[in-house]
N, C-alpha and C positions, 0 to 999 in steps of 0.2 A: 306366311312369312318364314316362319321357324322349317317349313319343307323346303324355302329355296337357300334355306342357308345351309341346312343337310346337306344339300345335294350338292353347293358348292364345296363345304369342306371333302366331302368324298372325291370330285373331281379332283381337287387340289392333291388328296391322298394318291391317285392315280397318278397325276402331273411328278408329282415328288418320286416315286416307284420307276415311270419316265427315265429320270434324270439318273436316279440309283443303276439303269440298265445301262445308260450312254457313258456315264463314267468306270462301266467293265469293259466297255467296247474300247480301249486306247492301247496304245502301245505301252510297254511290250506283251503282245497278246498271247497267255498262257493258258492251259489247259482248267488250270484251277479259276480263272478270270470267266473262261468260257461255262463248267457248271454253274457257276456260282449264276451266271446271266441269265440260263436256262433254269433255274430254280428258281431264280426271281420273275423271270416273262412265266411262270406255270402258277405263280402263289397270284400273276398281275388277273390271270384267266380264270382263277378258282375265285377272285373276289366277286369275280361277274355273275358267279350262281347264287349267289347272295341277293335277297329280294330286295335288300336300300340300296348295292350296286348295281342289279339288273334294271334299276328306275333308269338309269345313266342311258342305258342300250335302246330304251325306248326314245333318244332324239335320232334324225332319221339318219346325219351325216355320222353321229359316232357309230350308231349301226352296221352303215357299210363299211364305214373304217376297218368296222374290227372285225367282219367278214373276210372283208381283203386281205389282212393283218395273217387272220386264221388262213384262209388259202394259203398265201407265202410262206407263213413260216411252215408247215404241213409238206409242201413239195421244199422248200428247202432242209428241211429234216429225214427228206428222202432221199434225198442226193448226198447228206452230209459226210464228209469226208474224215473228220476229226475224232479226236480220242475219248470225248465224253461218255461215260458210262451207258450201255444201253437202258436203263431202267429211266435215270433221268429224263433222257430223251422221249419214251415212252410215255413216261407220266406229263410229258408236256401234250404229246399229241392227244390222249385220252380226253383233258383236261379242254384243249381246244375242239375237240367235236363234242363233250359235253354242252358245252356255250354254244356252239352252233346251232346243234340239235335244242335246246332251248329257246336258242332266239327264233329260231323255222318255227318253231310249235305255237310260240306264243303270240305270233301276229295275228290278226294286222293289226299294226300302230294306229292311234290319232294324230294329226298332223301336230307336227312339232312346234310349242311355245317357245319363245325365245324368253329366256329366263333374264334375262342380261337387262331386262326392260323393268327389273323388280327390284331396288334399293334394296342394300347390303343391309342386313340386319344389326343393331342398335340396341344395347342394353343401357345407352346412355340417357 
């Protein structure tokens, strides 16, 4: 009980980090708006080598999510056009084929629990 409530405050910590990116992504969009994103999506990817957030990667759709995730943002960090710092950018791509390369290594998964079937935990 106490591992599904872990897992949810983590996800939630994810969700929140989420929302901290989409509100750098608004107008008026500045240079400082955009490292600050790319520091944020690099700290969202270093949580994932952490063994209580790489639990998250073991259900099978956030897996691919964040494969895909990783592809995209990789080819579009290759095309990118913009004035961020090359080191930032760097330490983001490093940081995403870290995670990659861990998640390739560490399969195969077991089929995915749905957590969502397990009552929110209760100190009451």
């Amino acid at each position: 009980m106490m591992r599904v409530h872990d897992l949810r405050v983590r996800i939630k910590h994810l969700e929140s980090m989420n929302g901290r990116m989409d509100d750098l992504y608004t107008w008026p969009y500045t240079e400082d708006k955009e490292t600050k994103r790319l520091k944020l999506i690099t700290d969202y990817f270093l949580l994932h080598l952490k063994p209580q957030y790489f639990e998250i990667v073991k259900k099978e759709l956030y897996r691919q999510v964040t494969l895909t995730k990783i592809d995209d943002f990789t080819y579009d960090l290759t095309k990118y056009g913009g004035n961020v710092c090359i080191n930032v950018r760097l330490r983001l791509i490093k940081a995403m084929a870290r995670v990659k390369k861990m998640i390739q290594r560490s399969g195969p998964y077991p089929p995915t629990v749905a957590t969502n079937m397990v009552p929110e935990l209760s100190f009451v």
